[in-house]
PDB file of N, CA, C and O in Angstrom:
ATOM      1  N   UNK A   1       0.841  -1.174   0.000  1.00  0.00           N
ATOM      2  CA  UNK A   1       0.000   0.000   0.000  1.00  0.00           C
ATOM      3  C   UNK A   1       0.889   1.242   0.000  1.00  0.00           C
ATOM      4  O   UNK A   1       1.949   1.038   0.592  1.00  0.00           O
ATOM      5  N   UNK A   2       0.762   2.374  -0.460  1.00  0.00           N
ATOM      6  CA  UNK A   2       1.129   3.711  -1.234  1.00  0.00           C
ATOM      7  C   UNK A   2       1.148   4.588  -0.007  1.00  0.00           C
ATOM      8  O   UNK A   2       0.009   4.345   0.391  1.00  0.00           O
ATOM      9  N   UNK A   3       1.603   5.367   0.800  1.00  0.00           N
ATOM     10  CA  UNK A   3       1.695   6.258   1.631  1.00  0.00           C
ATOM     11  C   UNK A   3       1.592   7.873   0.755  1.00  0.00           C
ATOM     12  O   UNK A   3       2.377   8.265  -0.108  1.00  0.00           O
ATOM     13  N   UNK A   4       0.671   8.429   1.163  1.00  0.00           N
ATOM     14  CA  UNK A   4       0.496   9.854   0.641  1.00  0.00           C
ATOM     15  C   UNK A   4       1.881  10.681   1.424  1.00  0.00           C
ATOM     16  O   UNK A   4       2.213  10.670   2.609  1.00  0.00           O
ATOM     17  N   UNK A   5       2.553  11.431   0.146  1.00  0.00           N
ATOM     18  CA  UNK A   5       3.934  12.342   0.568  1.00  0.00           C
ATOM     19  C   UNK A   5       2.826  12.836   1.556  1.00  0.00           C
ATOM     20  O   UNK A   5       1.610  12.651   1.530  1.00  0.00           O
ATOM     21  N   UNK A   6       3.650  13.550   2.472  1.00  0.00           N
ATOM     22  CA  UNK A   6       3.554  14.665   3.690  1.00  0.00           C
ATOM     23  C   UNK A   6       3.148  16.221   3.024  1.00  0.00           C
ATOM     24  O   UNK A   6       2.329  17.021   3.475  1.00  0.00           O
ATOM     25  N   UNK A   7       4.161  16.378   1.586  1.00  0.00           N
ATOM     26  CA  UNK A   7       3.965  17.673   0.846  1.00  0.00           C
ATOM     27  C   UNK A   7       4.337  16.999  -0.431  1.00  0.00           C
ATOM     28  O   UNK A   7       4.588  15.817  -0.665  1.00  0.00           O
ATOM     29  N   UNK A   8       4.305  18.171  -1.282  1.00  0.00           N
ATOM     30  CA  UNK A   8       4.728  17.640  -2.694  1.00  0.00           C
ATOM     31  C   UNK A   8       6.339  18.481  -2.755  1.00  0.00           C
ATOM     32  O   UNK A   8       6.984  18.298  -3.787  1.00  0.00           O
ATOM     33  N   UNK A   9       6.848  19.218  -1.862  1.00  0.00           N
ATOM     34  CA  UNK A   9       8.399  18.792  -2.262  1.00  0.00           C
ATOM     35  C   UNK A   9       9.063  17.934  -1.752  1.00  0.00           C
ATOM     36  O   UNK A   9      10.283  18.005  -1.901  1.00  0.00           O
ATOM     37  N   UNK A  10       8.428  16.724  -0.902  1.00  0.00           N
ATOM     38  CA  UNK A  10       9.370  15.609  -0.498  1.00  0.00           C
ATOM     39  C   UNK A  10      10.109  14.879  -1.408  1.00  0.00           C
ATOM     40  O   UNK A  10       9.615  14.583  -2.496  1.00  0.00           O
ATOM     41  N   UNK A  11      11.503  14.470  -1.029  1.00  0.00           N
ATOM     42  CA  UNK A  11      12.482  14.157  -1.697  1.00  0.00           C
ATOM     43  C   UNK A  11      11.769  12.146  -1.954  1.00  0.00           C
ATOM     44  O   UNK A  11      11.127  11.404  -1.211  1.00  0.00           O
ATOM     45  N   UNK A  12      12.232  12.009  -3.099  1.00  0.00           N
ATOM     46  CA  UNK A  12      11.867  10.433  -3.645  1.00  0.00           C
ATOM     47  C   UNK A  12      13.223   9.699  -3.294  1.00  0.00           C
ATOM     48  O   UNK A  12      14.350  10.061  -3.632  1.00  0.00           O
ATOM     49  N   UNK A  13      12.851   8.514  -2.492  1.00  0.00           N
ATOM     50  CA  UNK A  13      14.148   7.562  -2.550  1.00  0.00           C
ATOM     51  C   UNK A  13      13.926   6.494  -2.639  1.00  0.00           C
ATOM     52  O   UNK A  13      13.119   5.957  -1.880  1.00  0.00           O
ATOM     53  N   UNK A  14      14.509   5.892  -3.509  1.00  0.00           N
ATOM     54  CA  UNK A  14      14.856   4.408  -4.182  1.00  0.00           C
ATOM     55  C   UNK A  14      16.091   3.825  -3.491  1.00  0.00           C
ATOM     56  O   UNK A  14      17.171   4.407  -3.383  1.00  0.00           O
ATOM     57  N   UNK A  15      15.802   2.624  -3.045  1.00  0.00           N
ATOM     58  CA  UNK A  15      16.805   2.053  -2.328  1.00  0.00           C
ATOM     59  C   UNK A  15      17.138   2.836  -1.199  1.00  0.00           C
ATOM     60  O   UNK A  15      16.368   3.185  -0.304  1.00  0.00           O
ATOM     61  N   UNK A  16      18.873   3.195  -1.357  1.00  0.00           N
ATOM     62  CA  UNK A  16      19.370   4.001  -0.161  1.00  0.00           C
ATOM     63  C   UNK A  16      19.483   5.288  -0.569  1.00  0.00           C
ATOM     64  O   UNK A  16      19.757   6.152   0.264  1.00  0.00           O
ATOM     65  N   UNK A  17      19.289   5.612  -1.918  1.00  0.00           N
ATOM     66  CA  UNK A  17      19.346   6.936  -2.638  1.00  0.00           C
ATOM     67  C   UNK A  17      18.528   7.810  -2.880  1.00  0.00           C
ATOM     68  O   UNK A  17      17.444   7.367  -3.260  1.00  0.00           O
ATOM     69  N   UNK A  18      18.628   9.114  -2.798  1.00  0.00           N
ATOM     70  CA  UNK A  18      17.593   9.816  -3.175  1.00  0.00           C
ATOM     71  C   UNK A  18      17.517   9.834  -4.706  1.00  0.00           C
ATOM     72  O   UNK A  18      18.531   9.423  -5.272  1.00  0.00           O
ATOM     73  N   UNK A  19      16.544  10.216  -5.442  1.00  0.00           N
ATOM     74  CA  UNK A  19      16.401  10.150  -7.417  1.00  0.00           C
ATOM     75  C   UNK A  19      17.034  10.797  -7.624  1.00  0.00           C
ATOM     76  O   UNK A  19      17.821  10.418  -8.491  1.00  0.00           O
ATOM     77  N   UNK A  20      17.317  12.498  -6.987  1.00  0.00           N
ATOM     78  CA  UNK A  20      17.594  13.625  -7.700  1.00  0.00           C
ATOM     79  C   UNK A  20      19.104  13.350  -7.370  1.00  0.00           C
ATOM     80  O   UNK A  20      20.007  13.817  -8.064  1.00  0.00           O
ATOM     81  N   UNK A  21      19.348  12.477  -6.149  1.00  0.00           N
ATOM     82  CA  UNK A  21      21.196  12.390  -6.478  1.00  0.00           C
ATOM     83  C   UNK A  21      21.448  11.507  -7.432  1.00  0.00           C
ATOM     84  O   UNK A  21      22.452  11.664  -8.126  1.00  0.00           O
ATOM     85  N   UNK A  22      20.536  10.355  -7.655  1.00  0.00           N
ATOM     86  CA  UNK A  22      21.198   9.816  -8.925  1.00  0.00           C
ATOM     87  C   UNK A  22      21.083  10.292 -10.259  1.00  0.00           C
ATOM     88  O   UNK A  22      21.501   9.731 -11.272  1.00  0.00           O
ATOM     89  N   UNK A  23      20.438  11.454 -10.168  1.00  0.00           N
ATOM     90  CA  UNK A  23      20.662  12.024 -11.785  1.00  0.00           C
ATOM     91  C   UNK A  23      20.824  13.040 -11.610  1.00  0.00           C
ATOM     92  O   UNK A  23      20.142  13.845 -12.244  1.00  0.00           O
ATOM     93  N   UNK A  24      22.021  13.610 -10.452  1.00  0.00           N
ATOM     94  CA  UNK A  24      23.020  14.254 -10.758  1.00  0.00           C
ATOM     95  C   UNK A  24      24.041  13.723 -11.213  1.00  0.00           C
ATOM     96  O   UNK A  24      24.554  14.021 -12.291  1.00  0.00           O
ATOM     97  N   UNK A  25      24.641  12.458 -10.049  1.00  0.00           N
ATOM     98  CA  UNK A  25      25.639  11.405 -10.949  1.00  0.00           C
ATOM     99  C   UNK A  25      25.826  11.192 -12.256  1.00  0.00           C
ATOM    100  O   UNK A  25      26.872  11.316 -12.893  1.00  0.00           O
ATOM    101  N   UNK A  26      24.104  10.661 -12.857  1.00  0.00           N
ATOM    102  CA  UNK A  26      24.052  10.075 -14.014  1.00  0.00           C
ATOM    103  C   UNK A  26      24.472  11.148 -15.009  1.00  0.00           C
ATOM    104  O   UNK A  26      25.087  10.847 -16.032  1.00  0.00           O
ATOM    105  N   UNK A  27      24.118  12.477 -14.691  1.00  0.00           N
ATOM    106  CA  UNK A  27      24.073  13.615 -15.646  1.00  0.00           C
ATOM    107  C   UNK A  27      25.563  13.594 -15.778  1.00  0.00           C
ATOM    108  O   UNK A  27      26.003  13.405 -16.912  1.00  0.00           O
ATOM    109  N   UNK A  28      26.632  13.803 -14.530  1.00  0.00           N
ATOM    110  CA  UNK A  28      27.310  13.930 -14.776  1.00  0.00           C
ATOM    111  C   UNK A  28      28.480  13.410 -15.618  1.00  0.00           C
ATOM    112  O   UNK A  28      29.462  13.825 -16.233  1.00  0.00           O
ATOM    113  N   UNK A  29      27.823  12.248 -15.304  1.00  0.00           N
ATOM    114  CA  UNK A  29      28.528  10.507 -16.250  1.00  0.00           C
ATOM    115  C   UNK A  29      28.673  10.806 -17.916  1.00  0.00           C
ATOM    116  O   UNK A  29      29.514  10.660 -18.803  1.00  0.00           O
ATOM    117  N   UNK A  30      27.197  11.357 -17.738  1.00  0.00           N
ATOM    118  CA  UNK A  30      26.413  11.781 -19.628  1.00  0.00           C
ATOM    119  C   UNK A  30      27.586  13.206 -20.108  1.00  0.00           C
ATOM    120  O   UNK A  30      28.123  13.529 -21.167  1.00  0.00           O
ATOM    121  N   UNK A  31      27.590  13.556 -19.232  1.00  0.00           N
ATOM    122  CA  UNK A  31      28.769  15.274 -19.255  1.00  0.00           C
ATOM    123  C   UNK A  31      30.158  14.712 -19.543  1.00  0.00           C
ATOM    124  O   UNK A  31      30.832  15.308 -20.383  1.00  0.00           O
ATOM    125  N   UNK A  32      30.715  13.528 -18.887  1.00  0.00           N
ATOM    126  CA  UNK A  32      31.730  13.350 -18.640  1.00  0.00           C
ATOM    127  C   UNK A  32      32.002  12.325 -20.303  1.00  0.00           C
ATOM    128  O   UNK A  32      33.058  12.141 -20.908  1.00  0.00           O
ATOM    129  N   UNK A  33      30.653  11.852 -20.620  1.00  0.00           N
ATOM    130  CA  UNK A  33      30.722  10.542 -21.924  1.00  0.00           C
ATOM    131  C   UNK A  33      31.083  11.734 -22.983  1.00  0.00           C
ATOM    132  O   UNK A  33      32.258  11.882 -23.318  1.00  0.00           O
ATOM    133  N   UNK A  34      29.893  12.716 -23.588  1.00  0.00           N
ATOM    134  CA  UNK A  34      30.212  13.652 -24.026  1.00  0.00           C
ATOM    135  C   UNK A  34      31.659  14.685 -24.430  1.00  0.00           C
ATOM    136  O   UNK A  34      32.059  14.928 -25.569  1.00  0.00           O
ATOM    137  N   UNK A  35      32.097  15.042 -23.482  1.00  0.00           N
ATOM    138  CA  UNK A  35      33.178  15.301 -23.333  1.00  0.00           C
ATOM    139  C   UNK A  35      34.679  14.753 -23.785  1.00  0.00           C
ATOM    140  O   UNK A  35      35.523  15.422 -24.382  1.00  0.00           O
ATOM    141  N   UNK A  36      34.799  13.467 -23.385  1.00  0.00           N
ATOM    142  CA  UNK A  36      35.506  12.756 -23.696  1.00  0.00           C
ATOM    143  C   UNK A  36      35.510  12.229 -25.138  1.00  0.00           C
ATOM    144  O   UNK A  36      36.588  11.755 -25.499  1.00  0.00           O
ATOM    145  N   UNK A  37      34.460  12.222 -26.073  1.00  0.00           N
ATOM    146  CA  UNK A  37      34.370  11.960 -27.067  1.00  0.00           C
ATOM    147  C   UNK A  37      35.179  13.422 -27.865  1.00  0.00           C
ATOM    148  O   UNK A  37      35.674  13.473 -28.992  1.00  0.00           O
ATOM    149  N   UNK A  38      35.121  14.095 -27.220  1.00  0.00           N
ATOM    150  CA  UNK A  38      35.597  15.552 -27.991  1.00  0.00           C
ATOM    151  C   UNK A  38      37.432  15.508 -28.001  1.00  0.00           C
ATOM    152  O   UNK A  38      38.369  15.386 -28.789  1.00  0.00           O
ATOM    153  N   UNK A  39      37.140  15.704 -26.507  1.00  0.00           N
ATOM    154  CA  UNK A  39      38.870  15.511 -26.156  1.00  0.00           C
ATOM    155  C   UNK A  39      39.296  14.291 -26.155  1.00  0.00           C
ATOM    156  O   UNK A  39      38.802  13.402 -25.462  1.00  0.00           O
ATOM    157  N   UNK A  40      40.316  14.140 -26.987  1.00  0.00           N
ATOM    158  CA  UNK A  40      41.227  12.162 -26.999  1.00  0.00           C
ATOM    159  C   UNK A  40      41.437  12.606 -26.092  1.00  0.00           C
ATOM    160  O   UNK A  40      41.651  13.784 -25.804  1.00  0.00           O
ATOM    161  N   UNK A  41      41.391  11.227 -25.182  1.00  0.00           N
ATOM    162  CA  UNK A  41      42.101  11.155 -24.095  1.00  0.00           C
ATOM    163  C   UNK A  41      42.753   9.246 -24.034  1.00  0.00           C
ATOM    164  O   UNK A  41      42.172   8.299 -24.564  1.00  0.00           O
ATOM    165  N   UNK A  42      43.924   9.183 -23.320  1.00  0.00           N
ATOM    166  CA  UNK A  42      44.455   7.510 -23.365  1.00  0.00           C
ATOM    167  C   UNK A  42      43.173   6.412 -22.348  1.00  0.00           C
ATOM    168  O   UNK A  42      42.440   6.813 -21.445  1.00  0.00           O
ATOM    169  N   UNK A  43      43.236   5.578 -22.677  1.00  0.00           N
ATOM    170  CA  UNK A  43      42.379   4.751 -21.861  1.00  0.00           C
ATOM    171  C   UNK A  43      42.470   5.110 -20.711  1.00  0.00           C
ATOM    172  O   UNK A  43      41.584   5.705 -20.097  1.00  0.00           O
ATOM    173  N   UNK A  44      43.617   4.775 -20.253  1.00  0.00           N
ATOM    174  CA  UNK A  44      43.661   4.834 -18.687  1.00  0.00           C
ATOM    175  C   UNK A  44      43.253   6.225 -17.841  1.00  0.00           C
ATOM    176  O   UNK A  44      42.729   6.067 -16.738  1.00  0.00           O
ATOM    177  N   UNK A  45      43.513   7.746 -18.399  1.00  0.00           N
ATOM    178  CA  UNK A  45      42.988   8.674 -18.215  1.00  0.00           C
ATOM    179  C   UNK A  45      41.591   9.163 -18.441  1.00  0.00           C
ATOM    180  O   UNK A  45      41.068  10.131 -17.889  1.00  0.00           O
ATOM    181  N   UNK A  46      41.004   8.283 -19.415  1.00  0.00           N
ATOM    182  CA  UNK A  46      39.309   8.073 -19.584  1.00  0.00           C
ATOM    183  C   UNK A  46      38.851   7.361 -18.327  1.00  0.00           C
ATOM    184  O   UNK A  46      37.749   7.623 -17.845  1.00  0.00           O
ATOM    185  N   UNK A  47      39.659   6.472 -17.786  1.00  0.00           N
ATOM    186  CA  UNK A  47      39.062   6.002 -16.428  1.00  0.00           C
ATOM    187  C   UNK A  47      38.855   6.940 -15.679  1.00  0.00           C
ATOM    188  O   UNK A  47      37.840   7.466 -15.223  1.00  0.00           O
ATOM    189  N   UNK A  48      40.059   7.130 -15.576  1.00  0.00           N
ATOM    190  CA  UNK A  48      40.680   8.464 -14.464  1.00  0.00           C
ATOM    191  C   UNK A  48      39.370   9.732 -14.422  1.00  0.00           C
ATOM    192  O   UNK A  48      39.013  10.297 -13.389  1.00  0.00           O
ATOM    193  N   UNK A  49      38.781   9.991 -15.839  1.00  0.00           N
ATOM    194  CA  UNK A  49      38.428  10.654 -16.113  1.00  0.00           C
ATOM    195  C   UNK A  49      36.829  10.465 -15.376  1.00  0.00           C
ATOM    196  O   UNK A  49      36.325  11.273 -14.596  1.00  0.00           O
ATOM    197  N   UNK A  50      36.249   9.268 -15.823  1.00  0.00           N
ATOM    198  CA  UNK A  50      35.059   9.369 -15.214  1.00  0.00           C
ATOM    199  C   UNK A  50      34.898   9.029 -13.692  1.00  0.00           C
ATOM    200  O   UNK A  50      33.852   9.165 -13.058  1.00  0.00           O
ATOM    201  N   UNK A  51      36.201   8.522 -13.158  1.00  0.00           N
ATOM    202  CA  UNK A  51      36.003   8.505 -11.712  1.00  0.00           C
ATOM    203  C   UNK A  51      36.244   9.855 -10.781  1.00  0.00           C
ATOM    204  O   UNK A  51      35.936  10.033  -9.602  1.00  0.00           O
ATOM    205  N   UNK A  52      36.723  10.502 -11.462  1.00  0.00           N
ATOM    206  CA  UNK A  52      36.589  12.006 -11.343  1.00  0.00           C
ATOM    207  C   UNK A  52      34.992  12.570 -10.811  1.00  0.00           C
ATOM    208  O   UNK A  52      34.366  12.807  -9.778  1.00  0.00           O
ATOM    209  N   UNK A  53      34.787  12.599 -12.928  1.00  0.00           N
ATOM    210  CA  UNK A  53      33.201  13.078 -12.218  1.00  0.00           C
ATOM    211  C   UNK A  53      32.432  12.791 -11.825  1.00  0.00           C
ATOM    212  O   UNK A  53      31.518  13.589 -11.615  1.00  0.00           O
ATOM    213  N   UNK A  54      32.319  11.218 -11.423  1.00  0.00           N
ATOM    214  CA  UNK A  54      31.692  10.876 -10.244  1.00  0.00           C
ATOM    215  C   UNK A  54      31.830  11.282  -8.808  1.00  0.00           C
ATOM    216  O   UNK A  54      31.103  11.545  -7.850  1.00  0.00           O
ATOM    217  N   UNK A  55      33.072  11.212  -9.100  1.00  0.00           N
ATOM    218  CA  UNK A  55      33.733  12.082  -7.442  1.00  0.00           C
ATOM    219  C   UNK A  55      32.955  13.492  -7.317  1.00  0.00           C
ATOM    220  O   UNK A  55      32.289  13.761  -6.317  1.00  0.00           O
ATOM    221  N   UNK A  56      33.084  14.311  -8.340  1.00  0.00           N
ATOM    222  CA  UNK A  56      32.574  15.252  -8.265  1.00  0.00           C
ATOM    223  C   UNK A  56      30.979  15.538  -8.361  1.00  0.00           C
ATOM    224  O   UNK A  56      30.512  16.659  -8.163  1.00  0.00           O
ATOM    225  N   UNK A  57      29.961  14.061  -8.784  1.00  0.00           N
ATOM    226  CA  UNK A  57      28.724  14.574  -8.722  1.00  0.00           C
ATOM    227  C   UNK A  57      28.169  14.270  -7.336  1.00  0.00           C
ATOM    228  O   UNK A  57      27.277  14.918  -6.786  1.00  0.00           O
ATOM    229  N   UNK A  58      29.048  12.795  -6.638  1.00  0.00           N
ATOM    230  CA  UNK A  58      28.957  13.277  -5.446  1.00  0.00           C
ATOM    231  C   UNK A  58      28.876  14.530  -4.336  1.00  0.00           C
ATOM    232  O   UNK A  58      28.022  14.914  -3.536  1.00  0.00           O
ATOM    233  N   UNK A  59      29.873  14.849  -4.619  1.00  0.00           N
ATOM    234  CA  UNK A  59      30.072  15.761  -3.974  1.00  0.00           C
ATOM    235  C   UNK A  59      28.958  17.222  -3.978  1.00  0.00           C
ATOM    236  O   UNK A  59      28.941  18.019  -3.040  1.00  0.00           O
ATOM    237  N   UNK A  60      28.183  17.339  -5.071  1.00  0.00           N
ATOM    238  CA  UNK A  60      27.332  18.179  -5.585  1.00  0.00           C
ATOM    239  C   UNK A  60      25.943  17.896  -5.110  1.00  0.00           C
ATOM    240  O   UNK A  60      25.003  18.687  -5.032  1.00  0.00           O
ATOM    241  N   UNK A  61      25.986  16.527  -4.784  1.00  0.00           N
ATOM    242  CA  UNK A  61      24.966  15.810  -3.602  1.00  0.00           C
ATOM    243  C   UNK A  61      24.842  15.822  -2.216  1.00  0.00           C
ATOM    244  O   UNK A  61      23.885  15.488  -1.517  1.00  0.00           O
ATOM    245  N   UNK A  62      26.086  16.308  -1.872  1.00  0.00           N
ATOM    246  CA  UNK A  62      25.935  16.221  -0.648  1.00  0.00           C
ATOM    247  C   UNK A  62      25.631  17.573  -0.166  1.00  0.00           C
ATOM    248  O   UNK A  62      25.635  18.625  -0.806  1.00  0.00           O
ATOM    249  N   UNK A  63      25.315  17.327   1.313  1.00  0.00           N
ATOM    250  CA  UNK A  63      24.862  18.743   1.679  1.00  0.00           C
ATOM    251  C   UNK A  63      25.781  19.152   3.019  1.00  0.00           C
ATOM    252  O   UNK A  63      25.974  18.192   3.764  1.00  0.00           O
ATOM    253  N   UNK A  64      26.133  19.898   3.272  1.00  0.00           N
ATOM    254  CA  UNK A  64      26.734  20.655   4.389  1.00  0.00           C
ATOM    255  C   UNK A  64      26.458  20.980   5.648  1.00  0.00           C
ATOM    256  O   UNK A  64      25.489  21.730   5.531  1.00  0.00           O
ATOM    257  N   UNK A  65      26.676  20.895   6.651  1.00  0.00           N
ATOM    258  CA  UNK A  65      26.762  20.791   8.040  1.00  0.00           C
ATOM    259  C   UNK A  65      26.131  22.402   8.497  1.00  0.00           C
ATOM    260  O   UNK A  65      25.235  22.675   9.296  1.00  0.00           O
ATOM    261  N   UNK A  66      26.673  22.974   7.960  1.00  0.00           N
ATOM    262  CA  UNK A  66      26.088  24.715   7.990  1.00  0.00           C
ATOM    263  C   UNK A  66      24.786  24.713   7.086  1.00  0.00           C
ATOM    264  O   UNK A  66      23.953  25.566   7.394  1.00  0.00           O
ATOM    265  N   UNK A  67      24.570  24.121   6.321  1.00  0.00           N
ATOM    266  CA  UNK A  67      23.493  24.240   5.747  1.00  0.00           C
ATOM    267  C   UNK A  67      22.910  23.178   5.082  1.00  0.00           C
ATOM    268  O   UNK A  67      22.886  22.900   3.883  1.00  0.00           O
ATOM    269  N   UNK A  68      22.301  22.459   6.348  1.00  0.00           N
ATOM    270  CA  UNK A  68      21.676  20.815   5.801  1.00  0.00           C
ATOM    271  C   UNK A  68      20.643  20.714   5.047  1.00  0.00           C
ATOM    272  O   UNK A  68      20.296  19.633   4.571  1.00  0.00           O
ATOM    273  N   UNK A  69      19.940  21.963   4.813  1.00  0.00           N
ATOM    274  CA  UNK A  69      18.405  22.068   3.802  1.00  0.00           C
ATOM    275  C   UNK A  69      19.014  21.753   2.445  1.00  0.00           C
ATOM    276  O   UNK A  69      18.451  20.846   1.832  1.00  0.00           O
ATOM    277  N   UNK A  70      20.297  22.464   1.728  1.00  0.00           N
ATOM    278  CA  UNK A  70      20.308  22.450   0.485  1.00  0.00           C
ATOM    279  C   UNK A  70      21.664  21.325  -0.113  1.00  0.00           C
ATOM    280  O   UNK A  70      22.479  20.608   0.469  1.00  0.00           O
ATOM    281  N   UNK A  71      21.481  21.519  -1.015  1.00  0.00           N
ATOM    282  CA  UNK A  71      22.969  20.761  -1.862  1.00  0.00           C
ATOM    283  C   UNK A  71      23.976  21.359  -2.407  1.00  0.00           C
ATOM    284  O   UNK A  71      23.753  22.364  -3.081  1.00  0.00           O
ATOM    285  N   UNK A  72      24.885  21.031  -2.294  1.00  0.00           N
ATOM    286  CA  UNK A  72      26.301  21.316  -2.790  1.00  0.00           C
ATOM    287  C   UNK A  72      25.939  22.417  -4.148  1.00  0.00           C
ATOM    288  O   UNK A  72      26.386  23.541  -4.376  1.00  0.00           O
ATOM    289  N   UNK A  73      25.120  21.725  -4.779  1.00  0.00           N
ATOM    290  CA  UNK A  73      24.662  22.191  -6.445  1.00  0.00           C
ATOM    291  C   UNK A  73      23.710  23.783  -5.628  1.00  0.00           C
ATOM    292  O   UNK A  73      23.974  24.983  -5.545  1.00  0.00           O
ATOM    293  N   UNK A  74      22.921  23.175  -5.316  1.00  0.00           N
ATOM    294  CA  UNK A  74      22.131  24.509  -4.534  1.00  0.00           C
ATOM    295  C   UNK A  74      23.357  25.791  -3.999  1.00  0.00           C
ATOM    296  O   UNK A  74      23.126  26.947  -4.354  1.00  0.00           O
ATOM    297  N   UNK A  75      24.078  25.627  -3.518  1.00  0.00           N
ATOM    298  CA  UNK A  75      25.021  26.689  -2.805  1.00  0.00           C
ATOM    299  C   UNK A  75      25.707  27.006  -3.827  1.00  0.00           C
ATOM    300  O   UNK A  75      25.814  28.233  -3.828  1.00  0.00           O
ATOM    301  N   UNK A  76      26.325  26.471  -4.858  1.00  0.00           N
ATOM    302  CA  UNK A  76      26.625  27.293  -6.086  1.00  0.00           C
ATOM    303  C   UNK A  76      25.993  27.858  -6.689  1.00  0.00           C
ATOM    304  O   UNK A  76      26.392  28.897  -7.214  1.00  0.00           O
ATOM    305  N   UNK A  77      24.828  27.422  -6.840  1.00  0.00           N
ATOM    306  CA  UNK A  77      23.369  28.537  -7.553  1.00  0.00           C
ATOM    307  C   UNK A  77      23.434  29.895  -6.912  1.00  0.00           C
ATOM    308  O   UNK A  77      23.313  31.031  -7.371  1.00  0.00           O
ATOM    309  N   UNK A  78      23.645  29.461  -5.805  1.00  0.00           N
ATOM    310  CA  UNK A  78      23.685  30.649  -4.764  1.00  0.00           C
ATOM    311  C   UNK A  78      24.230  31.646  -5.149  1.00  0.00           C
ATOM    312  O   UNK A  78      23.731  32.702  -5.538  1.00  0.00           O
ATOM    313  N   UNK A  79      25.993  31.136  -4.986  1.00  0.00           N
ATOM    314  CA  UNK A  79      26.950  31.846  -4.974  1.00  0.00           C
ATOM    315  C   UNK A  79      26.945  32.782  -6.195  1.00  0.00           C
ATOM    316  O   UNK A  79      27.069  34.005  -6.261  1.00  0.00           O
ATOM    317  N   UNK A  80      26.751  31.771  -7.218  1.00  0.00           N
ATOM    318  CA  UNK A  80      26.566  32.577  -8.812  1.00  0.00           C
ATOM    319  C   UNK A  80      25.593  33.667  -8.836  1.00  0.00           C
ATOM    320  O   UNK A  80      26.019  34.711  -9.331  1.00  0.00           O
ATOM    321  N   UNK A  81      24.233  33.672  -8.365  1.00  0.00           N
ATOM    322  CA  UNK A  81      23.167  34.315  -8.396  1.00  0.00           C
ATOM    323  C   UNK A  81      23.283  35.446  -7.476  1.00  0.00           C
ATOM    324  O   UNK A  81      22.355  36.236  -7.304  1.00  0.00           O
ATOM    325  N   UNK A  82      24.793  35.566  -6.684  1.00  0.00           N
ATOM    326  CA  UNK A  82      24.302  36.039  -5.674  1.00  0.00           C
ATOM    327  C   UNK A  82      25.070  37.795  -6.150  1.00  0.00           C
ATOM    328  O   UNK A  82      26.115  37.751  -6.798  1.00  0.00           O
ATOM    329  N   UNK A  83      24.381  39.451  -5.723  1.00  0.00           N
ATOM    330  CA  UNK A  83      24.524  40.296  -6.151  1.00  0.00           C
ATOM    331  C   UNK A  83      26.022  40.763  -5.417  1.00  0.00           C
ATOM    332  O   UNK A  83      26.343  41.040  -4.262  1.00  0.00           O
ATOM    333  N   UNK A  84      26.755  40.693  -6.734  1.00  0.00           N
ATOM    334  CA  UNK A  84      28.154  41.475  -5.886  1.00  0.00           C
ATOM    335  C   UNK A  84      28.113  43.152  -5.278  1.00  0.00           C
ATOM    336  O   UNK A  84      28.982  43.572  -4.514  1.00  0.00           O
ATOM    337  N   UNK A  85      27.220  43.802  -5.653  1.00  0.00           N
ATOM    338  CA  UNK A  85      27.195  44.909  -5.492  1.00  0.00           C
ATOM    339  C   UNK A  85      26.932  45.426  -3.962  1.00  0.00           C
ATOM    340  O   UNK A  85      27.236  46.517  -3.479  1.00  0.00           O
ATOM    341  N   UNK A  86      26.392  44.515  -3.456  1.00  0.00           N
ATOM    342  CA  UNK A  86      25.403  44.562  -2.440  1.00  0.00           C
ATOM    343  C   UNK A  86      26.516  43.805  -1.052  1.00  0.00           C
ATOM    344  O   UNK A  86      26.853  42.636  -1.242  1.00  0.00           O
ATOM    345  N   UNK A  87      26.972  44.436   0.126  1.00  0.00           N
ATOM    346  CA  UNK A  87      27.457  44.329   1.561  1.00  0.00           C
ATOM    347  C   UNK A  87      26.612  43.456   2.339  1.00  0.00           C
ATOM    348  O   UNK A  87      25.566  43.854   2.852  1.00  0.00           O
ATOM    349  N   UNK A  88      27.180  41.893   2.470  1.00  0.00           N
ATOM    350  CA  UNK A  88      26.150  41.420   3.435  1.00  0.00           C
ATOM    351  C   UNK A  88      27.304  41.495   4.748  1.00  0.00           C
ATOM    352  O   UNK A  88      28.468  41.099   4.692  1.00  0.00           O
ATOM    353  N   UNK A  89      26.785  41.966   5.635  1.00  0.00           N
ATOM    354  CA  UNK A  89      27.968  42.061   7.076  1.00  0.00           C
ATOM    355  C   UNK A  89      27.640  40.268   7.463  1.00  0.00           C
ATOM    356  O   UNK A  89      26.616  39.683   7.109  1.00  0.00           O
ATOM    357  N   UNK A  90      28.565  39.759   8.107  1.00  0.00           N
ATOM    358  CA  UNK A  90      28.957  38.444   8.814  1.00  0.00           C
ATOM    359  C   UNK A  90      28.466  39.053  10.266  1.00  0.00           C
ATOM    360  O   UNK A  90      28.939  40.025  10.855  1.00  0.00           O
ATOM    361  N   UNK A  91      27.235  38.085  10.725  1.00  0.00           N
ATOM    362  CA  UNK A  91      26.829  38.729  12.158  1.00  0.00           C
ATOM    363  C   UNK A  91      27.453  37.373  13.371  1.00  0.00           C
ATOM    364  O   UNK A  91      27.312  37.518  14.586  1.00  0.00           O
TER     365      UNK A  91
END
C-alpha cells in the first residue's frame, strides 16, 4: 500500500538513494561521456576521467553541516546568483 507524501516537495528515494542524487551522478557521467568523445584522451585517463566526475557529482549531492536544507549544487546557484554589489555584514 502507497503512503500519501507529507507535501509535494518531499524528496523520492529508491533504495538508499535519493532520485535527484542519482541524476546528478548520471548527468554527470552523460557530461563526462560527451566530453571525452571531444577531447582524446588515453584509456587509462578516460578512467581516471570518469572517476573524477563521479567524485565530483557526489560531492554536488551532498549537503553541508552549515546548511543541511540544500545541496552542494544549490550553494553554487547561490553563490553565482548572488549580487556582488550589495554588503552582506557576517553577524
Amino acid at each position: 500500500m502507497y503512503k500519501n507524501p507529507k507535501n509535494t516537495r518531499q524528496e523520492i528515494k529508491l533504495w538508499a538513494f535519493y532520485l535527484l542524487d542519482i541524476a546528478i551522478v548520471a548527468g554527470m557521467l552523460l557530461i563526462a561521456n560527451n566530453i571525452s568523445k571531444i577531447i582524446p584522451l588515453s584509456p587509462s585517463m578516460q578512467i581516471f576521467y570518469y572517476i573524477f566526475s563521479a567524485c565530483f557529482g557526489v560531492f554536488l549531492c551532498m549537503k553541508t553541516t552549515s546548511h543541511p536544507i540544500d545541496r552542494n549544487l544549490n550553494i553554487l546557484f547561490y553563490i553565482f546568483r548572488m549580487d556582488r554589489n550589495k554588503y552582506h555584514s557576517i553577524d
